[in-house]
KOLLUM-189025 format. One record per residue (C-alpha): residue in one letter; x, y, z; residue number from 0. Coordinates in nm, 3 decimals. Layout:
<rs>
<r A; <X; Y; Z>; NUM>
...
</rs>
This chain:
<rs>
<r X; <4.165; 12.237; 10.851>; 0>
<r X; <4.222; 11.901; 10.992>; 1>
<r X; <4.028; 11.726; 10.718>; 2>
<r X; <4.215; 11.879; 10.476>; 3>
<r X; <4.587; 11.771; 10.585>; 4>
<r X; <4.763; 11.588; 10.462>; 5>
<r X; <4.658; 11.730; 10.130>; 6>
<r X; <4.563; 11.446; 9.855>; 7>
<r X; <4.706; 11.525; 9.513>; 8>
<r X; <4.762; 11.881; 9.361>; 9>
<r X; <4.357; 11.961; 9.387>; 10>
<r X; <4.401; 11.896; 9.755>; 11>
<r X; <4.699; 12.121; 9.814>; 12>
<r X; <4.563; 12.423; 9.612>; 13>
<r X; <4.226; 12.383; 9.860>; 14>
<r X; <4.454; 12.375; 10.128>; 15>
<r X; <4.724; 12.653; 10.074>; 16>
<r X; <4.374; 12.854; 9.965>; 17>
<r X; <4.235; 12.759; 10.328>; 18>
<r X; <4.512; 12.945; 10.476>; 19>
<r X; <4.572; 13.252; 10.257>; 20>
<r X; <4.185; 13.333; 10.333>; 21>
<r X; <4.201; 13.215; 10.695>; 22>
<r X; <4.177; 13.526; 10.975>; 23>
<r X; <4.483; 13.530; 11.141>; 24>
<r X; <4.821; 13.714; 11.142>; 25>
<r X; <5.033; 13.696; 10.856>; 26>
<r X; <5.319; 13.539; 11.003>; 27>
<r X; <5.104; 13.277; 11.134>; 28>
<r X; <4.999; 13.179; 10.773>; 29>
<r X; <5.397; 13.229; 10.729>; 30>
<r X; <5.425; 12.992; 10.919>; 31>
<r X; <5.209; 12.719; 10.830>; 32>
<r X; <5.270; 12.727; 10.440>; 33>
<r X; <5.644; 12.647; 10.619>; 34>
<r X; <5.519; 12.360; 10.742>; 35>
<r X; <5.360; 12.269; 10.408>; 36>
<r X; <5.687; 12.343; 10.247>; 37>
<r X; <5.900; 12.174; 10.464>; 38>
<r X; <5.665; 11.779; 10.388>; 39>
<r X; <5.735; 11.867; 10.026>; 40>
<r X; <6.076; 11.986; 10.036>; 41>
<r X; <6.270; 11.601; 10.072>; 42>
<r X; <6.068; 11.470; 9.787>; 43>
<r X; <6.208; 11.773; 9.527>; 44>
<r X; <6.627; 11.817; 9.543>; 45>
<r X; <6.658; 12.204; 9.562>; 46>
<r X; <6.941; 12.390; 9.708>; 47>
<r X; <6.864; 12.535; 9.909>; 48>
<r X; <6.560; 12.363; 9.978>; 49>
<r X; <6.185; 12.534; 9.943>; 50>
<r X; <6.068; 12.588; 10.271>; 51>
<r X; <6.469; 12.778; 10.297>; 52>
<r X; <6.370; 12.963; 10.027>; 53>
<r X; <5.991; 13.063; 10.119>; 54>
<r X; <6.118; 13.138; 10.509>; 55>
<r X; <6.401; 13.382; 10.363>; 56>
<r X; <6.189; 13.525; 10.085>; 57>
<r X; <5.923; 13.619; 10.346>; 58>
<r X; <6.174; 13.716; 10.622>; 59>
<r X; <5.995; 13.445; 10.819>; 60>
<r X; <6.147; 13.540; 11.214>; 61>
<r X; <6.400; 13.349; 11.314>; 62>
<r X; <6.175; 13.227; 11.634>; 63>
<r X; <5.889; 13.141; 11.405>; 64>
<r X; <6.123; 12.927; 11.163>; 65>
<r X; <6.263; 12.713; 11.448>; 66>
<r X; <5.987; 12.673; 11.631>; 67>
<r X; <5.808; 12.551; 11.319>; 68>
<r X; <6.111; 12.299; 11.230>; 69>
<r X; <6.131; 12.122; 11.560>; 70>
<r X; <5.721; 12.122; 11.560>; 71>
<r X; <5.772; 11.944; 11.193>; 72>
<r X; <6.041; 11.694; 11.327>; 73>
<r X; <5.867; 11.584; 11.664>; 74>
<r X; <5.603; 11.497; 11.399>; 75>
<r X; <5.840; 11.351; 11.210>; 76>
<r X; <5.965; 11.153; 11.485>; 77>
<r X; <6.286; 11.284; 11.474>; 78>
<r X; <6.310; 11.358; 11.815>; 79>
<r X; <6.691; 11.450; 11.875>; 80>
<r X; <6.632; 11.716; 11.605>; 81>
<r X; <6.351; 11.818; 11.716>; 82>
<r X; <6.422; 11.921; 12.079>; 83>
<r X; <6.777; 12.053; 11.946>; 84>
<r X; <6.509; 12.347; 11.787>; 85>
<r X; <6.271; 12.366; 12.078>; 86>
<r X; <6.501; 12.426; 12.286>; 87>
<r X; <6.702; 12.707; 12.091>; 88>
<r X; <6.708; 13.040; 12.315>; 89>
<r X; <6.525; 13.260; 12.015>; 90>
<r X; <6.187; 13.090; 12.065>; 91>
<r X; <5.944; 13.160; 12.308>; 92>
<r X; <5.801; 12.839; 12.462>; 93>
<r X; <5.463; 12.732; 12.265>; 94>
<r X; <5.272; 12.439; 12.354>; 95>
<r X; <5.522; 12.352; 12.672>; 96>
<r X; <5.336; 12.084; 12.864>; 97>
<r X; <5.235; 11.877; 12.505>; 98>
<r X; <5.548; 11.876; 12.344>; 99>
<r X; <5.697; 11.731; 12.705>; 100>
<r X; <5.430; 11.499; 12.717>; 101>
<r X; <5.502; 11.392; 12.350>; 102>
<r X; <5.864; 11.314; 12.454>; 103>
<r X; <5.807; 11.140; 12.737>; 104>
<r X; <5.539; 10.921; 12.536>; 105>
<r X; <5.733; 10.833; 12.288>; 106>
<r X; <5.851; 10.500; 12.421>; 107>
<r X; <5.513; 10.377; 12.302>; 108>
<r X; <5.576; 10.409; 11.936>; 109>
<r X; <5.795; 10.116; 11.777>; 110>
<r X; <6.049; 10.369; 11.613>; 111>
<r X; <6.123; 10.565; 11.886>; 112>
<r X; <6.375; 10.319; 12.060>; 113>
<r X; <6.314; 10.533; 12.420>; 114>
<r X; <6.379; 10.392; 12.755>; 115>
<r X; <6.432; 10.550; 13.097>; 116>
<r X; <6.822; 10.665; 13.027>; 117>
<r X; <6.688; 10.869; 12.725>; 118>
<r X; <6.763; 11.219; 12.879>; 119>
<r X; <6.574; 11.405; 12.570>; 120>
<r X; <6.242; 11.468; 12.811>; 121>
<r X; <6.432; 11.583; 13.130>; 122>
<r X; <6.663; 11.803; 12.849>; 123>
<r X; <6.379; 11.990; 12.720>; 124>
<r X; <6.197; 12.029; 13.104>; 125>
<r X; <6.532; 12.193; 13.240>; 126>
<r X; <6.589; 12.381; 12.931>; 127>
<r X; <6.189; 12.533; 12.869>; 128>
<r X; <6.035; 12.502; 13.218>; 129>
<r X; <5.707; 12.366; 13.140>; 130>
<r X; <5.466; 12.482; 13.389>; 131>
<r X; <5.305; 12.126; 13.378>; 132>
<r X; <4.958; 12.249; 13.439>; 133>
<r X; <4.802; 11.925; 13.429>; 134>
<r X; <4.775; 11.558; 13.614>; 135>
<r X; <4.792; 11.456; 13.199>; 136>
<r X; <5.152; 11.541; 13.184>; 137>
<r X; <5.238; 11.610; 13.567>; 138>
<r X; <5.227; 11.188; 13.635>; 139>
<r X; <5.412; 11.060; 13.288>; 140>
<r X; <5.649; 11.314; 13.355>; 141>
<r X; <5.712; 11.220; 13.725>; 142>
<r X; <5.718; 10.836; 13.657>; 143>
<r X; <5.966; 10.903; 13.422>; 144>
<r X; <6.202; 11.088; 13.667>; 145>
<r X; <6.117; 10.821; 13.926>; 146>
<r X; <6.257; 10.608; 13.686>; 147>
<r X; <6.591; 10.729; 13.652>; 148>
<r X; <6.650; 10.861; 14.013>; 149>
<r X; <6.433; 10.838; 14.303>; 150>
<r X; <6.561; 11.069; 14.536>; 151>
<r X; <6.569; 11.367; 14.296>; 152>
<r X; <6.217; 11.272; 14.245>; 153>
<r X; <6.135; 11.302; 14.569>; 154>
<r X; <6.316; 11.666; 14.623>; 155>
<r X; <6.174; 11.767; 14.286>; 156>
<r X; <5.819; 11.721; 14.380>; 157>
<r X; <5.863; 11.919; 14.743>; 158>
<r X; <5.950; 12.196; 14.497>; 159>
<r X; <5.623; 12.153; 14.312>; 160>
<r X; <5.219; 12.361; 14.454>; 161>
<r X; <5.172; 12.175; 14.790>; 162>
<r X; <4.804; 12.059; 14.636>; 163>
<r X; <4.962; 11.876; 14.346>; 164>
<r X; <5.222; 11.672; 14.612>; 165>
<r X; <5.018; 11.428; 14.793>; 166>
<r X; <4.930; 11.253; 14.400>; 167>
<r X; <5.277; 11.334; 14.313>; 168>
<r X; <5.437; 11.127; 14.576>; 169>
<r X; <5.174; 10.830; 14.505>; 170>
<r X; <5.331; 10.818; 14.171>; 171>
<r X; <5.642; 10.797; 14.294>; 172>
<r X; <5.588; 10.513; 14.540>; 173>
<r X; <5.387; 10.339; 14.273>; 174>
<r X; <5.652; 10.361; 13.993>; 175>
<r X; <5.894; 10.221; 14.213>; 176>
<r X; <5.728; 9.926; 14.332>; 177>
<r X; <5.530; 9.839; 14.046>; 178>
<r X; <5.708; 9.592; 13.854>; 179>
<r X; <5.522; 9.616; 13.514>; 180>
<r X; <5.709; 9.973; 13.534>; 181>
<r X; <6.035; 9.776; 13.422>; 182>
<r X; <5.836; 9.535; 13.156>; 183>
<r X; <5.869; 9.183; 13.153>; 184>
<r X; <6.133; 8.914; 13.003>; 185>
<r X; <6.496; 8.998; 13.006>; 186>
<r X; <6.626; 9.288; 13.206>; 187>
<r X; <6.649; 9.591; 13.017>; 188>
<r X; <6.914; 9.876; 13.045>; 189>
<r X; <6.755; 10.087; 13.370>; 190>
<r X; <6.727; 9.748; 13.536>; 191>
<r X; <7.088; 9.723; 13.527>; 192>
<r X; <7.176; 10.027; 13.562>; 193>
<r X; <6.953; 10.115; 13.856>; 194>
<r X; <6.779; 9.768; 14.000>; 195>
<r X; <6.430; 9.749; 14.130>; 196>
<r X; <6.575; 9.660; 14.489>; 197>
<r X; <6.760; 9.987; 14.495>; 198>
<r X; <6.493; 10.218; 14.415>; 199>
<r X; <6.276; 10.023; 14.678>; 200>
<r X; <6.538; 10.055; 14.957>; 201>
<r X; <6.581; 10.429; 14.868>; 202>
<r X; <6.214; 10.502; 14.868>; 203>
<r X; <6.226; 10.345; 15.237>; 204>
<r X; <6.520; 10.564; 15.357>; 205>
<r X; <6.362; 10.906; 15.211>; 206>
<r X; <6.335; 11.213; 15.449>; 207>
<r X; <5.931; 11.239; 15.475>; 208>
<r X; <5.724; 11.453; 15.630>; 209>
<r X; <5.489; 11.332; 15.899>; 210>
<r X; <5.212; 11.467; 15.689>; 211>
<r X; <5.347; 11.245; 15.366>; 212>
<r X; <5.414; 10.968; 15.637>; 213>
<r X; <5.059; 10.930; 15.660>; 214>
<r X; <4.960; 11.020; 15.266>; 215>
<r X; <5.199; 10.681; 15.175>; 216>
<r X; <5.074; 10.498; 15.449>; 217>
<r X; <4.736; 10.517; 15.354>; 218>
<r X; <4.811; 10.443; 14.962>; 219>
<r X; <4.983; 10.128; 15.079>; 220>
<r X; <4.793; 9.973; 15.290>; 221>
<r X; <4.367; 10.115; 15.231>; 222>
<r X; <4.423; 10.291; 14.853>; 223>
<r X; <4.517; 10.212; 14.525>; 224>
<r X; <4.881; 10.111; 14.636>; 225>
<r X; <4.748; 9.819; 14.888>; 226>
<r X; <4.779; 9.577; 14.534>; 227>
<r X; <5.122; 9.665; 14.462>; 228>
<r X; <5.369; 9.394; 14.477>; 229>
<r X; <5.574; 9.500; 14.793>; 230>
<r X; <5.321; 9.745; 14.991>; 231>
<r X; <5.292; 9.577; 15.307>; 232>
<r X; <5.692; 9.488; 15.296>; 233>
<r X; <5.758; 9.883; 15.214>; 234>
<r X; <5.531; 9.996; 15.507>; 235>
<r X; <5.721; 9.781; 15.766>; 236>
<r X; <6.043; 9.812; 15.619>; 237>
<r X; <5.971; 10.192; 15.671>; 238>
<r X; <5.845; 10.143; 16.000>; 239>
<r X; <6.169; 10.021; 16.069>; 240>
<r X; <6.408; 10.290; 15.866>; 241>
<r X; <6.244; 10.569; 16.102>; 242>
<r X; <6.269; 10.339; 16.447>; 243>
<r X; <5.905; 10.376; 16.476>; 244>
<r X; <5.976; 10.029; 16.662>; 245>
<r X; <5.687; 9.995; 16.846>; 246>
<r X; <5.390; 10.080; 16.545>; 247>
<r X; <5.637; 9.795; 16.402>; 248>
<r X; <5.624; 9.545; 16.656>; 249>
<r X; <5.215; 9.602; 16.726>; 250>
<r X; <5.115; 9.616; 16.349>; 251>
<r X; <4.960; 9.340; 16.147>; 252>
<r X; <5.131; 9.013; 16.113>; 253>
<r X; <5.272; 8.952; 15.813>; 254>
<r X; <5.448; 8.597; 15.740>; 255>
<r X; <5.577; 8.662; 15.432>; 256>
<r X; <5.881; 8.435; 15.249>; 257>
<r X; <6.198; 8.378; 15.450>; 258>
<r X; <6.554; 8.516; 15.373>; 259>
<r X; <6.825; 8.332; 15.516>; 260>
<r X; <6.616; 8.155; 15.751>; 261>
<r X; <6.444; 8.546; 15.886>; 262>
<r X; <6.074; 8.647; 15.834>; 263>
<r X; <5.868; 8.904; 15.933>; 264>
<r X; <5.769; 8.733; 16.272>; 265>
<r X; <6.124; 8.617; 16.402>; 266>
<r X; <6.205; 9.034; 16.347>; 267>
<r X; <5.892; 9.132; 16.508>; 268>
<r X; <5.931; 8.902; 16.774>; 269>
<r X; <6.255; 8.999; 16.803>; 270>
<r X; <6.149; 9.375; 16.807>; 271>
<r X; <5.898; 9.306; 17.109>; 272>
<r X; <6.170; 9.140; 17.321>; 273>
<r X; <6.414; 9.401; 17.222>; 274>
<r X; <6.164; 9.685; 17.343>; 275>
<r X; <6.072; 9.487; 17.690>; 276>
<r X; <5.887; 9.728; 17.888>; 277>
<r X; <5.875; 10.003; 17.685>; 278>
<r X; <5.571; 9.809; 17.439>; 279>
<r X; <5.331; 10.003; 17.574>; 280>
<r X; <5.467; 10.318; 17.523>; 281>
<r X; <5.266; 10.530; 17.234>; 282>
<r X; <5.476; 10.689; 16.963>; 283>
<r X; <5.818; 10.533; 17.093>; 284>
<r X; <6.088; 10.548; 16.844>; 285>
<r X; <6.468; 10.441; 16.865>; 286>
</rs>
């Protein structure tokens, strides 16, 4: 069928609308797609009301099946606002959840789209359908795109997610928020204003995790795919810090690092190991 859409000319059309009136499936389903069909001919012949109106009502097309059809048509059409307006309508019965999310949040990459992290059309349709997001394919655009926008929901939303999936959910997070090809290049654009890199990072820092994720970030920072991020090491100690784990601080690996009003990383670890005294040697001390 794929070959023969679009349809090229009149001969083309015939062979197609004949493809689907002998195709094996339910009537409505055929219903459906000669819709479609309708509905990429309809703007280029004035009719009131148009043809696919008329075919849907002649047929007594379901109300589901027609709006279903008509968002499917505009997220083709990349008319996005439209199209989750009709996705979203209560009649329907979610169809193709997870790839019409991941369409949405993928849509920044096409020049007409105009998306950017505030665009609250993806998060819309996830609160409004429930995708079960069955898949890493659509589970980590859809979570760098919340990261995006608000890091401690993030966080909260993915403790609500399978425990298997969290571990590579959490990575995502870390690495959305201190990758800084995540906010392009050149001029600052609207999240960056909005919601600057330095506030994501500081809230990542100050999040409420689990000794087990402790570890999981910990790792991706400093021995897996996180270690190249701009940041890790200063996110691991600044960490270390947040949760008084003063002496894992203080003992680490020296890191020099540039200096901020005349402080580095080894005047506050320094300071750390004089401020501790006796108690250095202690394992697992925290303030």
């Amino acid at each position: 069928m794929s070959v023969l859409y679009p349809p090229k000319g009149d001969d083309g059309l015939r062979e197609l609308h004949k493809r689907i009136c002998e195709t094996p499936i339910t009537l409505h389903y055929k219903h459906c797609l000669i819709f479609y069909l309708l509905r990429d001919l309809s703007p280029h012949y004035k009719t009131s009301p148009e043809w696919a109106t008329q075919f849907a009502s002649s047929v007594h097309l379901e109300t589901r099946f027609w709006t279903f059809i008509e968002g499917i048509w505009e997220l083709d059409h990349l008319q996005f606002d439209n199209a989750v307006g009709h996705l979203t309508h209560p009649s329907i019965i979610p169809t193709f959840p997870d790839e019409i999310l991941l369409t949405l949040v993928n849509r920044k990459h096409h020049q007409l789209s105009g998306m950017n992290e505030t665009d609250i059309l993806p998060l819309a349709y996830y609160n409004c359908v429930k995708p079960p997001l069955t898949t890493d394919a659509v589970r980590q655009p859809f979570v760098r795109y919340l990261a995006a926008r608000n890091v401690t929901e993030t966080y909260y939303w993915i403790r609500a997610r399978p425990e298997h999936e969290h571990r590579q959910l959490l990575e995502a997070l870390v690495e959305q928020t201190l990758d800084h090809r995540a906010w392009g290049g050149g001029e600052p654009n609207e999240i960056d204003i909005i919601y600057p890199r330095e506030e994501k990072a500081l809230e990542l820092v100050g999040l409420p995790f689990s000794e087990q994720e402790e570890e999981w970030i910990e790792i991706f920072l400093t021995e897996g795919k996180g270690r190249t991020l701009k940041g890790a090491e200063d996110t691991v100690l600044m960490r270390k810090l947040a949760i008084g784990s003063l002496q894992s601080f203080a003992t680490g690996k020296g890191k020099q690092g540039k200096a901020h009003h005349g402080v580095d990383w080894k005047i506050l670890k320094d300071g750390v190991k004089k401020g501790l005294g006796p108690r250095q040697g202690e394992q697992g001390f925290k303030a």
